[in-house]
ZAMARGU-4260 file (C-alpha; in steps of 0.2 Angstrom, whole numbers, plus 5000, padded with zeros to 4 digits):
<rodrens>
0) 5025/4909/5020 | 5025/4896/5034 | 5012/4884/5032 | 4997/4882/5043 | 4976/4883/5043
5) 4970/4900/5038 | 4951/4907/5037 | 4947/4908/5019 | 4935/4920/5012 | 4922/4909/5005
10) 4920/4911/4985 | 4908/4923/4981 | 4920/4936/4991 | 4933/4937/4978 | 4943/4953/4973
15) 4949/4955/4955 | 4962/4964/4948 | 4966/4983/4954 | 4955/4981/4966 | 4959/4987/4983
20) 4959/4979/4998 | 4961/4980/5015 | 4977/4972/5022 | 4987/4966/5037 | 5002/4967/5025
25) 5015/4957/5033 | 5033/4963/5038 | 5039/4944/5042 | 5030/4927/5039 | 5015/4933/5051
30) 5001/4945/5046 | 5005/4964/5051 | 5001/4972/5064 | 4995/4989/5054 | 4982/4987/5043
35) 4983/4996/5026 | 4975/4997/5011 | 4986/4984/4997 | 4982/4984/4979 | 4977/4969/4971
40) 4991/4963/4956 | 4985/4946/4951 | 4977/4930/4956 | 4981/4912/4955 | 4971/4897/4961
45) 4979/4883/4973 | 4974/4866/4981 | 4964/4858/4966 | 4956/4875/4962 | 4946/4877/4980
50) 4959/4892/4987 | 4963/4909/4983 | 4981/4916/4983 | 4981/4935/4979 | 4996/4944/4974
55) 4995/4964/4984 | 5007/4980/4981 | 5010/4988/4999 | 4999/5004/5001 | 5005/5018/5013
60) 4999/5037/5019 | 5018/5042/5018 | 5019/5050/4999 | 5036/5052/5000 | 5036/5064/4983
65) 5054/5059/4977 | 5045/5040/4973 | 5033/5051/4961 | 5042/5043/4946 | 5040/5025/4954
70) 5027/5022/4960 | 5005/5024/4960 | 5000/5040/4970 | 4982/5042/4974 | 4978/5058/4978
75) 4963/5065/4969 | 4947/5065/4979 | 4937/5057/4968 | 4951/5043/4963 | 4952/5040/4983
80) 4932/5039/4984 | 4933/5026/4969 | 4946/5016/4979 | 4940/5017/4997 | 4954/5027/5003
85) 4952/5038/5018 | 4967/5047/5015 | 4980/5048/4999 | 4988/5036/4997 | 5006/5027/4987
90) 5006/5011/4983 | 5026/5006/4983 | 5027/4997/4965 | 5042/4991/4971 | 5034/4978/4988
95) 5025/4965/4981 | 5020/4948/4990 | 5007/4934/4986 | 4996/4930/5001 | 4982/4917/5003
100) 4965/4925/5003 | 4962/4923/5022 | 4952/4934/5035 | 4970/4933/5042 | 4978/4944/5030
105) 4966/4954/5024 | 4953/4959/5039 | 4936/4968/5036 | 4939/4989/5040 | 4928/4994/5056
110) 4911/4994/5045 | 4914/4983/5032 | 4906/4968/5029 | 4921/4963/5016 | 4940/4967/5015
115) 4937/4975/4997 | 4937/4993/5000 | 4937/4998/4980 | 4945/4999/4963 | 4956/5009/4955
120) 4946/5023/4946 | 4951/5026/4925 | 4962/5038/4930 | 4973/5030/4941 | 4973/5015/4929
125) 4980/5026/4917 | 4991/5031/4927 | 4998/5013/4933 | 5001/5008/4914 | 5012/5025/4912
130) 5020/5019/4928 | 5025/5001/4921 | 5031/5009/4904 | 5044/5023/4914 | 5048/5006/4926
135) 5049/4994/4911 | 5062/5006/4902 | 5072/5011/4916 | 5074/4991/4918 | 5079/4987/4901
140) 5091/5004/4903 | 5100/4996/4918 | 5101/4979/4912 | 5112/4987/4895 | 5122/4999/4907
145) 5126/4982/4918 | 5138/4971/4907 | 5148/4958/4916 | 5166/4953/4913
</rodrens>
């Protein structure tokens, strides 16, 4: 990420883990046009503890049902309403980046006063620990299958 001066959310406007948040994710080293809803991996503190850098999984409206196996589906009506999604939504397990918490990246949604929509209900929790355990397997099977020389 290139640097330069971005508008930090101030402190008390933190998200935490699995919490989702509204995103310009970005496709180059500039915020994205399209915003989306990202889902919130982890967090680190930067620049003698003062900034935020957040680490987000790319969330999209396109289910793509063959990536069931792979990746987080939200689709339950009450699992959506817990996370502040206005329609279902996948989060691709597989598109990660770290962005400095900034209005820049992550923009308030039209009636927000904050870019943190929601947070992953129980259920979809759940679901995400299954999902790290299938991914974590398939992993560890593919590095024994691959044996150089």
């Amino acid at each position: 990420m290139a640097r330069r001066a971005w508008t930090y959310w101030p402190a008390h406007i933190s998200p935490v883990p699995l919490d989702v948040v509204w995103c310009a994710f970005p496709l180059e080293e500039k915020p994205g046009v399209k915003e989306r809803p990202a889902l919130v991996r982890s967090l680190q503190l930067y620049a003698q503890q003062t900034k935020l850098l957040v680490e987000v999984t790319y969330g999209s409206s396109k289910i793509k049902p063959n990536r069931r196996e792979v990746d987080l589906i939200i689709a339950n009506y009450e699992e959506m309403i817990a996370a502040g999604l206005p329609q279902a939504t996948r989060f691709d397990l597989d598109r990660n980046i770290t962005l400095p918490w900034c209005k820049e990246f992550f923009p308030c949604r039209e009636g927000d006063s904050t870019p943190i929509v929601g947070h992953l209900a129980p259920r979809s929790v759940e679901q995400l620990e299954r999902l790290k355990g299938i991914r974590a397997r398939a992993s560890a099977v593919a590095r024994k299958e691959f044996k150089p020389g």
